[in-house]
TIDOLO-594853 format. One record per residue (C-alpha): z, x, y; residue number from 1. Coordinates in nm, 2 decimals, always signed. Example, Ala and Ser with C-alpha at 12.3 -4.5 7.8 and 13.67 -1.06 7.14 Angstrom:
BEGIN
R     c3     c1     c2 palo
R  +0.78  +1.23  -0.45    1
R  +0.71  +1.37  -0.11    2
% end
This chain:
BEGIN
R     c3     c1     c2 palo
R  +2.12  +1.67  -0.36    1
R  +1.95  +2.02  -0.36    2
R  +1.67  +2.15  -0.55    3
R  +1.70  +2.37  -0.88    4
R  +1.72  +2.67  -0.62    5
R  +2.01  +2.53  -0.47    6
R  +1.78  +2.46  -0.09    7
R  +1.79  +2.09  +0.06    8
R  +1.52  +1.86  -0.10    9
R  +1.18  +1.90  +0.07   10
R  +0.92  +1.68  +0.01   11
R  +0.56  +1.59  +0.11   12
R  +0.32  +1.30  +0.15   13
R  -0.01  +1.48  +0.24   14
R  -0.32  +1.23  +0.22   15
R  -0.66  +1.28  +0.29   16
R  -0.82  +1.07  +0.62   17
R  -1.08  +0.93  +0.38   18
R  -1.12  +0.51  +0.44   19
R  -0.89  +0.28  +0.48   20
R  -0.50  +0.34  +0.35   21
R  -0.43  +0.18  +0.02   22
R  -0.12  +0.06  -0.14   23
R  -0.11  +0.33  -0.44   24
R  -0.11  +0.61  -0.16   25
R  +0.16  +0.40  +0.07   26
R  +0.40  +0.33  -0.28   27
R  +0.34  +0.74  -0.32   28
R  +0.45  +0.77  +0.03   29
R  +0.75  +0.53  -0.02   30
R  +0.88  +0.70  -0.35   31
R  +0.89  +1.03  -0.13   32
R  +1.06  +0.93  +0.15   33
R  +1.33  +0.70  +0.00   34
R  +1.39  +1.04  -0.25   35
R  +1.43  +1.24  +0.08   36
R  +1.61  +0.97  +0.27   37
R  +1.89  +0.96  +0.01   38
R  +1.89  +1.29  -0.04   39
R  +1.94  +1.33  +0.32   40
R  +1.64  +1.60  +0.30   41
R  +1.34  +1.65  +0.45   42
R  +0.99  +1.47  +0.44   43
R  +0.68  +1.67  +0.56   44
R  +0.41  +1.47  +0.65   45
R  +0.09  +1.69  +0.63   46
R  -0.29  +1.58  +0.65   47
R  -0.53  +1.77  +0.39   48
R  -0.88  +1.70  +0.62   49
R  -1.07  +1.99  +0.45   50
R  -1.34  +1.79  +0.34   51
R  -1.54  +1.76  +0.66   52
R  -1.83  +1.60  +0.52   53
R  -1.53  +1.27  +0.42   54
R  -1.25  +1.29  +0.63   55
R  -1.24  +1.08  +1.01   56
R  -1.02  +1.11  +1.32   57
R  -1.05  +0.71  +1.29   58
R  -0.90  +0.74  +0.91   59
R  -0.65  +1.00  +1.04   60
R  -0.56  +0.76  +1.31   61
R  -0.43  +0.49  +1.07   62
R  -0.26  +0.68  +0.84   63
R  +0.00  +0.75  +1.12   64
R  -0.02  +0.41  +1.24   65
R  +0.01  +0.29  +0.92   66
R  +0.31  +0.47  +0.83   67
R  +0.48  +0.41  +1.19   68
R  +0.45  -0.01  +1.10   69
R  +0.61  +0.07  +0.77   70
R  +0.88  +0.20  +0.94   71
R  +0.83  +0.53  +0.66   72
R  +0.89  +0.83  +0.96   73
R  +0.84  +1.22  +0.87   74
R  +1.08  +1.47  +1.02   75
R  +0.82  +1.75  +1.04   76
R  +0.42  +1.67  +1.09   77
R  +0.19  +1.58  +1.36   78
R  +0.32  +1.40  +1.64   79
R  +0.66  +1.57  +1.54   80
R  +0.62  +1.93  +1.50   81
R  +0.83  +2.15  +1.28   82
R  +0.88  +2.50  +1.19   83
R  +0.54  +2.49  +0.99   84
R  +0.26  +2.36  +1.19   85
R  +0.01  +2.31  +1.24   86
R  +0.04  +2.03  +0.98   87
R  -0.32  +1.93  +0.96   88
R  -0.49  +2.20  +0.67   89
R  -0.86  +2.20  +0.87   90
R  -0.59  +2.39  +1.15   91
R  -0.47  +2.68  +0.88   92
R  -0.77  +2.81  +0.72   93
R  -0.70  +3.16  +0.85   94
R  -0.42  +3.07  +0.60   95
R  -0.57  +3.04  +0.29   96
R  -0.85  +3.28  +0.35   97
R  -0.56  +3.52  +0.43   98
R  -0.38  +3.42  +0.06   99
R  -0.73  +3.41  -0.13  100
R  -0.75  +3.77  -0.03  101
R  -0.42  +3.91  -0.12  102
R  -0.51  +3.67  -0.49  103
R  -0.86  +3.91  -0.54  104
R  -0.67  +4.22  -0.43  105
R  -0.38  +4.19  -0.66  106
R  -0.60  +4.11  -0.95  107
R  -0.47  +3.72  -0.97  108
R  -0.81  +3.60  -0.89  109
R  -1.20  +3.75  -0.98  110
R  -1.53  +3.62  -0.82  111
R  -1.77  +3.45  -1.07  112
R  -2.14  +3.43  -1.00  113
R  -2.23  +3.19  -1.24  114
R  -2.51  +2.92  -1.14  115
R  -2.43  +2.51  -1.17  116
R  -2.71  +2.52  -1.46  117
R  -2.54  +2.87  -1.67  118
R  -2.24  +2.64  -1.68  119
R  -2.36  +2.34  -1.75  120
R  -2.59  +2.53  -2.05  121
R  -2.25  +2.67  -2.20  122
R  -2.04  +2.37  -2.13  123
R  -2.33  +2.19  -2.34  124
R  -2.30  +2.44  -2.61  125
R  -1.96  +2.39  -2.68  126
R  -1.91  +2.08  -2.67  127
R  -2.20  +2.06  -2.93  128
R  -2.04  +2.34  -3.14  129
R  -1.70  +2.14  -3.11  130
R  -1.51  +2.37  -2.85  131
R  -1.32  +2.31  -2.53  132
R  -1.59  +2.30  -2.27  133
R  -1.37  +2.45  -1.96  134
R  -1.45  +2.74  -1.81  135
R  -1.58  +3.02  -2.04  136
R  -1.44  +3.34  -1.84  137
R  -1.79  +3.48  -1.89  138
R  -1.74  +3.64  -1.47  139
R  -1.37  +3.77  -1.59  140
R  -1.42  +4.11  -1.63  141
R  -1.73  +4.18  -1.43  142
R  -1.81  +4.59  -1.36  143
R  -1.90  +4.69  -1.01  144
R  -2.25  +4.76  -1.15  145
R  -2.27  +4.39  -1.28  146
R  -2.13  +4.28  -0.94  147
R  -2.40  +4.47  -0.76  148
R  -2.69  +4.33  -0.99  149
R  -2.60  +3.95  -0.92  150
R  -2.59  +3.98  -0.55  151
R  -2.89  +4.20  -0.58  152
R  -3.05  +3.92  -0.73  153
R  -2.89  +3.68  -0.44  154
R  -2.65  +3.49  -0.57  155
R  -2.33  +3.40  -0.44  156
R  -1.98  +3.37  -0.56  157
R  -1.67  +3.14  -0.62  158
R  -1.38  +3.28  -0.65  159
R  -1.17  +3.14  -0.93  160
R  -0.81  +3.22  -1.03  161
R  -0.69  +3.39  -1.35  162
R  -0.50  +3.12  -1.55  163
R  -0.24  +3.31  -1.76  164
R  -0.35  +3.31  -2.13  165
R  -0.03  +3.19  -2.26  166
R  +0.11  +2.80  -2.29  167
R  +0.25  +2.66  -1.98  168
R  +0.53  +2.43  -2.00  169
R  +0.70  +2.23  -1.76  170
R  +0.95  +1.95  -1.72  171
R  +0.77  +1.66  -1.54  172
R  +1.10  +1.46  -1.35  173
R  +0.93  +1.17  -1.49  174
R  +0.77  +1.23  -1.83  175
R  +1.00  +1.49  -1.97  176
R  +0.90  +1.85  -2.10  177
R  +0.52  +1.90  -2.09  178
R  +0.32  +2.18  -2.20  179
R  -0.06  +2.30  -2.19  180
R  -0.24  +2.53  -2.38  181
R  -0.44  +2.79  -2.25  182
R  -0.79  +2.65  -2.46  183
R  -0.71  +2.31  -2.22  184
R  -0.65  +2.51  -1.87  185
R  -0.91  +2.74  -1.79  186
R  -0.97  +3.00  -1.47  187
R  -1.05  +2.70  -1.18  188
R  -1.22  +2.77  -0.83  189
R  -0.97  +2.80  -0.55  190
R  -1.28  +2.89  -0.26  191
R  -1.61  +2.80  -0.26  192
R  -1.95  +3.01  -0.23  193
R  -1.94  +2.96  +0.14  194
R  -1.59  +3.03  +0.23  195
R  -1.43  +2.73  +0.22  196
R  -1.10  +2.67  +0.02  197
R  -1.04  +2.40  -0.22  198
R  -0.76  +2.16  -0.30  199
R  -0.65  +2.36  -0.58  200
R  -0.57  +2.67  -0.36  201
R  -0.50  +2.48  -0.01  202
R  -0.23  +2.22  -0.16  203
R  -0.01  +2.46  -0.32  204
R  -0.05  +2.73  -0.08  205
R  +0.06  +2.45  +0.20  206
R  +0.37  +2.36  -0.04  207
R  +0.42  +2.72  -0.10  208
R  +0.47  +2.81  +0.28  209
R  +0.62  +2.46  +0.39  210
R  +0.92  +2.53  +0.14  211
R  +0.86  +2.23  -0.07  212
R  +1.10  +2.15  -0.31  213
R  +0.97  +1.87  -0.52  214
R  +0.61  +1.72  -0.54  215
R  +0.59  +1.35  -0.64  216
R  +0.26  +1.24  -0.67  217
R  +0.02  +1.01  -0.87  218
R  -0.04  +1.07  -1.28  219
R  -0.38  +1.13  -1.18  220
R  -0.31  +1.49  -1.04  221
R  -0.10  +1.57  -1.36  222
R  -0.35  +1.77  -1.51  223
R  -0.35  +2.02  -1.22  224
R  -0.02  +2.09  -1.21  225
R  -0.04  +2.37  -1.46  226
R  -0.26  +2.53  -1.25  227
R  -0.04  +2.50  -0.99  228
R  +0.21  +2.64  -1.16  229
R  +0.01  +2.94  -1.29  230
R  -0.10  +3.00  -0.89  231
R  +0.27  +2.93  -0.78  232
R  +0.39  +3.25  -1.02  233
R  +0.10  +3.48  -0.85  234
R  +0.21  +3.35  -0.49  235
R  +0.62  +3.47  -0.59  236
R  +0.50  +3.75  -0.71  237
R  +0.29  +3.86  -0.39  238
R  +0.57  +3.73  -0.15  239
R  +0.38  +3.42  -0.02  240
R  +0.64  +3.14  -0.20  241
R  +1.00  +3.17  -0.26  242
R  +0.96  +2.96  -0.57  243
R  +0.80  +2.66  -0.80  244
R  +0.87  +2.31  -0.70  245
R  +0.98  +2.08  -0.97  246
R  +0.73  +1.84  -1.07  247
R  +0.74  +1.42  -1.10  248
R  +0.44  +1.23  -1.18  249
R  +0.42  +0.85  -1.06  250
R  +0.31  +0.59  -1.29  251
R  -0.06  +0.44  -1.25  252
R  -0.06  +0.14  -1.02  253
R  -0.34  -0.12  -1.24  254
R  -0.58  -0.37  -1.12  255
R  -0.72  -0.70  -1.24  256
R  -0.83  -0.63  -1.61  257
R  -0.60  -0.36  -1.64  258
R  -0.79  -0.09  -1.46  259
R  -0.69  +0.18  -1.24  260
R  -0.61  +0.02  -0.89  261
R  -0.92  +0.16  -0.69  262
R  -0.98  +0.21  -0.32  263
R  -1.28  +0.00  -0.38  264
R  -1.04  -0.31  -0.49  265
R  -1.01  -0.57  -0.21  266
R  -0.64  -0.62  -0.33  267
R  -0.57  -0.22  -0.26  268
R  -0.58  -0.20  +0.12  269
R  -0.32  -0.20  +0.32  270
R  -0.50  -0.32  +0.61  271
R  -0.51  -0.71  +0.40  272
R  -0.12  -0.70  +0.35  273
R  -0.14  -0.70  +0.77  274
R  -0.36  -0.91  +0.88  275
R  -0.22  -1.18  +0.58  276
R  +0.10  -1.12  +0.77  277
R  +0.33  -0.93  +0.49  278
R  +0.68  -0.82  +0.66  279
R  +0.67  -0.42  +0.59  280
R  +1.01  -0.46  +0.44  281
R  +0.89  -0.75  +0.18  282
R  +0.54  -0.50  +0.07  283
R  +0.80  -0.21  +0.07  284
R  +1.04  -0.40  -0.17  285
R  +0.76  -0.49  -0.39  286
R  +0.56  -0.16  -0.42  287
R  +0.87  -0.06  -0.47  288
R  +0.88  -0.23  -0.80  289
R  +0.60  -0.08  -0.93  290
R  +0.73  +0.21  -1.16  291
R  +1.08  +0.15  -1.00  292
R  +1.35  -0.06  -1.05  293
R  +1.67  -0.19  -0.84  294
R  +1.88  -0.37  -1.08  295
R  +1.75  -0.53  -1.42  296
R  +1.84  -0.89  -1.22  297
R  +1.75  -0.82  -0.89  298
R  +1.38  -0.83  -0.71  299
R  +1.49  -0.86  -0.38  300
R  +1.70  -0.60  -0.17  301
R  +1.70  -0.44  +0.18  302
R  +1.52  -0.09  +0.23  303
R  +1.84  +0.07  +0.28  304
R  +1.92  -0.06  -0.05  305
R  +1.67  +0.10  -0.22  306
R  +1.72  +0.45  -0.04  307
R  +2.11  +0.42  -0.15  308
R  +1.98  +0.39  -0.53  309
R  +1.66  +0.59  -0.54  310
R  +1.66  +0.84  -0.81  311
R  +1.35  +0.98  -0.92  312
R  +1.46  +1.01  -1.31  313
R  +1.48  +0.63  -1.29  314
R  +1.06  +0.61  -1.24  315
R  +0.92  +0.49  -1.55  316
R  +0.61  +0.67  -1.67  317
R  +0.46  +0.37  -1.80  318
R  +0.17  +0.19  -1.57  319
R  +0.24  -0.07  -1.35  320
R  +0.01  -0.38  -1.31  321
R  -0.01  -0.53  -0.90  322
R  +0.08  -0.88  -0.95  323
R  -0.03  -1.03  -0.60  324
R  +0.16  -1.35  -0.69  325
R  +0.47  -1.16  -0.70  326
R  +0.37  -0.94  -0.40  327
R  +0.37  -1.26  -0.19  328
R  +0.68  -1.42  -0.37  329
R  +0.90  -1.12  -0.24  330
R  +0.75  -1.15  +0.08  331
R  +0.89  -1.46  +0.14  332
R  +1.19  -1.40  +0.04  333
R  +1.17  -1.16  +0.30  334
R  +1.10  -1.38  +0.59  335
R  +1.34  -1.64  +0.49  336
R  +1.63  -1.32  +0.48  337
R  +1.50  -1.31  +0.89  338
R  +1.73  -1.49  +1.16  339
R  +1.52  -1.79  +1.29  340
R  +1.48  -1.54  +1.66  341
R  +1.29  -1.30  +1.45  342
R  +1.10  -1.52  +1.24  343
R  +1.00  -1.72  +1.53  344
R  +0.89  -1.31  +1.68  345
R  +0.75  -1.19  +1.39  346
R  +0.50  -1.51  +1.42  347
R  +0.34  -1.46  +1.72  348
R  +0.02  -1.33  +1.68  349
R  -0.09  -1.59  +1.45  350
R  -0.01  -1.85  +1.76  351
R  -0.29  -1.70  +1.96  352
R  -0.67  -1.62  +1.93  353
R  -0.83  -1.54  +1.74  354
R  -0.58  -1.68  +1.45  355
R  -0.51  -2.04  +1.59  356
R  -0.78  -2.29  +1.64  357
R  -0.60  -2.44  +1.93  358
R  -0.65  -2.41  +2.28  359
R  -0.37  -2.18  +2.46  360
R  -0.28  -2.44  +2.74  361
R  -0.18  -2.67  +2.42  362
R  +0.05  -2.47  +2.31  363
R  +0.40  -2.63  +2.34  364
R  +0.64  -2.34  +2.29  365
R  +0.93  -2.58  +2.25  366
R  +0.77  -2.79  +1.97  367
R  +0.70  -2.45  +1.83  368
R  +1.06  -2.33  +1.83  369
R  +1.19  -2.68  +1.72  370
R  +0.96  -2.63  +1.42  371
R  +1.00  -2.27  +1.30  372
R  +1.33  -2.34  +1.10  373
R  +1.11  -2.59  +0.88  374
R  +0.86  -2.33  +0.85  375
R  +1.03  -2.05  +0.75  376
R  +1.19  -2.24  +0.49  377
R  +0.77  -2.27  +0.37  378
R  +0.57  -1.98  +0.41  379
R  +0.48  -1.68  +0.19  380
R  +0.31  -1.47  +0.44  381
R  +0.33  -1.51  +0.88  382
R  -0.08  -1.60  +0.87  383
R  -0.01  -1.91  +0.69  384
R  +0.21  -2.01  +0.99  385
R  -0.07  -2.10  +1.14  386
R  -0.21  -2.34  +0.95  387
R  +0.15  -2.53  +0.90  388
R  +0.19  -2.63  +1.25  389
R  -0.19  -2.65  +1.37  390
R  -0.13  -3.06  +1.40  391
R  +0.13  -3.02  +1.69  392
R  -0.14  -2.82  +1.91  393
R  -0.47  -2.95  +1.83  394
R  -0.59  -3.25  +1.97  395
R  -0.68  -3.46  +1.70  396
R  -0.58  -3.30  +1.33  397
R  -0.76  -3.10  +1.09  398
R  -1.01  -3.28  +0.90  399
R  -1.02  -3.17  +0.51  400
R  -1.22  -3.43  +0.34  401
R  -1.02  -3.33  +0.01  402
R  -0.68  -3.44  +0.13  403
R  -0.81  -3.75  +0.33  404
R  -0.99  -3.84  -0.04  405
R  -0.66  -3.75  -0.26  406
R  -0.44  -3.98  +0.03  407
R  -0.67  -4.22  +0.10  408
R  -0.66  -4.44  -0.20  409
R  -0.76  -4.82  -0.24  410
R  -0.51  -5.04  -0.01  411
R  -0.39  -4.70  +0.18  412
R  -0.50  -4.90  +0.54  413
R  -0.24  -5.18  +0.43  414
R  +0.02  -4.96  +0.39  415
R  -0.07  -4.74  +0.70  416
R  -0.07  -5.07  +0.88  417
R  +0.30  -5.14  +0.77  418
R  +0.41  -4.80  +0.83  419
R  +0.27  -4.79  +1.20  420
R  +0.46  -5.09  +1.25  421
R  +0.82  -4.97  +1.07  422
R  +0.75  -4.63  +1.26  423
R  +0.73  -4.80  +1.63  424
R  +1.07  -4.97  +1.58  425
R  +1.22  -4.64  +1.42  426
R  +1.52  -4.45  +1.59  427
R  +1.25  -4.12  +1.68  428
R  +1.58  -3.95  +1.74  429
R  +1.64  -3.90  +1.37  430
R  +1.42  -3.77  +1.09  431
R  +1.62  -3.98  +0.86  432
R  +1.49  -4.27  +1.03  433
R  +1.17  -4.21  +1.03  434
R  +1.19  -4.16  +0.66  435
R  +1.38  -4.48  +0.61  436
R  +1.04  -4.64  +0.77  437
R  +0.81  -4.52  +0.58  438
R  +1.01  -4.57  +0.26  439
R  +1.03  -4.96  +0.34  440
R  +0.62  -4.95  +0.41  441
R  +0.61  -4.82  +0.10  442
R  +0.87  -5.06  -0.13  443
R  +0.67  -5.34  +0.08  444
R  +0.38  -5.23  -0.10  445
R  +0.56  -5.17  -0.45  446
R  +0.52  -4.76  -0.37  447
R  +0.80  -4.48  -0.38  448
R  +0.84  -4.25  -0.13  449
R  +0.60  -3.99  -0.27  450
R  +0.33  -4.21  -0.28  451
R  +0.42  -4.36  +0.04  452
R  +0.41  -4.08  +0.28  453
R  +0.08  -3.95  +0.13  454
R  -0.13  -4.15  +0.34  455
R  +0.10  -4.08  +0.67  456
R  +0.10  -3.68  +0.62  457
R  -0.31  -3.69  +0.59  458
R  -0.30  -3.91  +0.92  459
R  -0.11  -3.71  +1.14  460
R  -0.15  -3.35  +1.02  461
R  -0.50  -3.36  +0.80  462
R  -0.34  -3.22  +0.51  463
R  -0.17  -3.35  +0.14  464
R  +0.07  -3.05  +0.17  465
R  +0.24  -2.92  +0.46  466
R  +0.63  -2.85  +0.67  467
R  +0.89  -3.12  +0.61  468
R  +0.71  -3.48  +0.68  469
R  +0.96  -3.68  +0.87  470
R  +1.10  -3.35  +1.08  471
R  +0.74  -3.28  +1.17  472
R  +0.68  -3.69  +1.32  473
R  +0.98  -3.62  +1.51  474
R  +0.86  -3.30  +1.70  475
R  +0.51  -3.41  +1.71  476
R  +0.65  -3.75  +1.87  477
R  +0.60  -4.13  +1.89  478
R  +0.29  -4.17  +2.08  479
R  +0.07  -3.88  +1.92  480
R  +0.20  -4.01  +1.56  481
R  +0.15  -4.37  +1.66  482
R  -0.21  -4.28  +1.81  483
R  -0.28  -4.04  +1.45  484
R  -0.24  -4.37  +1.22  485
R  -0.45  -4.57  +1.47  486
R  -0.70  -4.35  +1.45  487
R  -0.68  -4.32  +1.07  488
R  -0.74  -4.66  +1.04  489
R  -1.03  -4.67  +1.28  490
R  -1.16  -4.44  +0.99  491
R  -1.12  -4.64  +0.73  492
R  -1.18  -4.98  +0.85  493
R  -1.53  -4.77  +0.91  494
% end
């Protein structure tokens, strides 16, 4: 695909190093690249660290690590290069000091003088009489004389850009044909009093120069794209862009009681989704989902998948609620889609400190490995690998008072005591012995199955729920399972 123009697709993900990522910016991010990827076009990764007083190195840091364990890559940005560097905007303010020049000259843009408290006094004023309370252009059309008299007095100036005082209308590759009136779009600030540019002049400038052929972003930033626009026009017309991006606008992602997912909202870093242990291809697939689908009947497909089928005219404007339940649901899909090698990998670091509570020389890698394909069948997310298998490594098991009380009903020692004996005369070279064991304990006491092994899971591994019962004796072994239900019944009998 090209752009209207007819030039390859060109798209950006430019974030600001403010905090921690967060999965609204990351499921921007995604919707860009996979738009490039199967466009076969370009994605320009660029970092817009104006703000000095906000932006960190350390924040700057893991946006690129973050991306890199996504496995979302850039073709031009830092660490990469490209015909448009530097790629970080605090490195190109000759730039836009350059460009905000040739805007004053060619009459595009004016300097205003007004003080915070004039235009707070007339913004007051017409809200109260009823009007738009924007921008007044009371600095418009300023003399020389009345130039002279401000800075005589000491005051110094903005520079604001000329909106056009005509409707602007636009088709948004999301929400259709949109237009703004000029009463709802007044004359913005593009460079502050001391020099320094502002978003509204450094982001289009940026996609002006870097060729940029299509801007998806966030719904929040919809209301300054007919600014945008209006500067865009100014910038063909003074030979700094070749020409106007199309516009899409992604969806709001929403929070618990349907608010705006915030950076302050423990559920919006990314930083959680790793340490829990979500695969980058199962958070992908999800985020994915919100304001996207694959197929009306399927949830689950490969990131290849989606970059085959991505269209942007298939984003729905309509906000999408982060369902955390369903986050994690797709992640395990996502682990059980890995070959047992790579799931066994992929759950390494929660087999060491500081994730497992076991000491290292305990570890039995081959009790591990005979275990993981019971596992994977299990888990949601790699971190709660560690609590499944816990019982083959520690020393004695868990204790959670809640499952010993659930198991460990009246007359669980008699059946316990049963079961210890079926279990030493069991074939330990067959789970389906083992369960035929503990099933006879348990018909010896008028108990199914269920209520049978109960007692025998909260012995051995200190939990009601946990990895297949009988598969897990077998790994674990005769003597340690043996010496479990001993010990269980030291408890009780005390």
């Amino acid at each position: 695909m090209a752009s209207a123009s007819g030039s390859p697709v060109r798209v950006r993900f430019c974030p600001s190093p403010t905090g921690n990522p967060h999965v609204g910016l990351v499921r921007t991010a995604l919707f860009n690249w996979a738009f490039a990827r199967h466009n076969q076009g370009t994605m320009v990764f660029r970092i817009e660290d104006t703000d000095a007083a906000r932006d960190s190195e350390e924040s700057y840091n893991q946006l690129l690590d973050s991306l890199r364990w996504l496995g979302l890559d850039w073709d031009e940005g830092p660490e990469v290069g490209g015909p448009h560097a530097p790629y970080r905007q605090s490195q190109r303010m000759d730039i836009y000091r350059d460009v905000a020049e040739k805007l004053l000259t060619g009459g595009y843009a004016y300097h205003c003088y007004c003080t915070t408290e004039e235009l707070d006094e007339r913004r007051d004023a017409a809200r109260a009489a009823g009007k738009p309370s924007g921008y007044d252009g009371h600095c418009r059309e300023l003399s020389a004389e009345q130039k002279a008299a401000y800075e005589a007095e000491g005051r110094t100036a903005i520079v604001r850009f000329r909106m056009p005082d005509e409707p602007i209308t636009f088709t948004d590759l999301v929400r259709g044909e949109l237009t703004f009136t000029p009463d709802n779009v007044p004359d913005y600030g593009i460079v502050r009093a001391n020099g320094a540019p502002l978003y509204t002049l450094v982001n289009p400038v940026d996609d002006a120069l870097m060729e940029i052929t299509h801007v998806l972003r966030g719904e929040d930033l919809l209301s300054s794209t007919p600014r945008q626009i209006a500067l865009y026009k100014a910038l063909i017309e003074l030979g700094v862009a070749k020409g106007t991006p199309a516009f899409g606008h992604l969806p709001y992602v929403m929070g618990e009681g349907n608010k705006k997912l915030s950076k302050r909202d423990p559920q919006a870093s990314l930083n959680i989704y790793r340490e829990r242990g979500f695969l980058p291809e199962g958070l992908l697939n999800y985020l994915s989902l919100l304001g996207w689908s694959f197929s009306a009947d399927q949830d689950v497909f490969s990131i290849s998948d989606m970059i085959a089928k991505f269209d942007v005219a298939d984003v729905n404007a309509n906000p999408a609620r982060f369902d955390l339940k369903k986050a994690e649901s797709i992640n395990g899909d996502h682990i059980r889609l890995l070959d047992v090698k790579a799931f066994t990998a992929a759950c390494e670091p929660w087999l060491t400190a500081p994730h497992a509570n076991w000491a290292p020389e305990d570890f039995d890698r081959a009790a591990w490995e005979a275990i993981a394909p019971h596992a994977q069948t299990r888990v949601t997310v790699l971190s709660d690998i560690t609590a499944n298998v816990d019982f083959l490594f520690l020393k004695e098991p868990v204790e959670d008072e809640a499952s010993w009380a659930k198991a460990m009903k009246e007359g669980s020692d008699a059946l316990l005591r049963t079961a210890r004996e079926k279990l030493e005369s069991a074939d330990w070279s067959s789970p389906e012995s083992l369960k035929e064991a503990v099933l006879a304990a348990g018909e010896a006491h008028g108990l199914k199955l269920g209520k049978a092994q109960a007692p025998v899971r909260v012995a051995v591994t200190g939990r009601t729920v946990g990895l297949p019962l009988f598969e897990s004796l077998e790994i674990l072994g005769k003597e340690k399972t043996l010496a479990r239900i001993d010990a269980a019944l030291a408890k009780l009998a005390a």
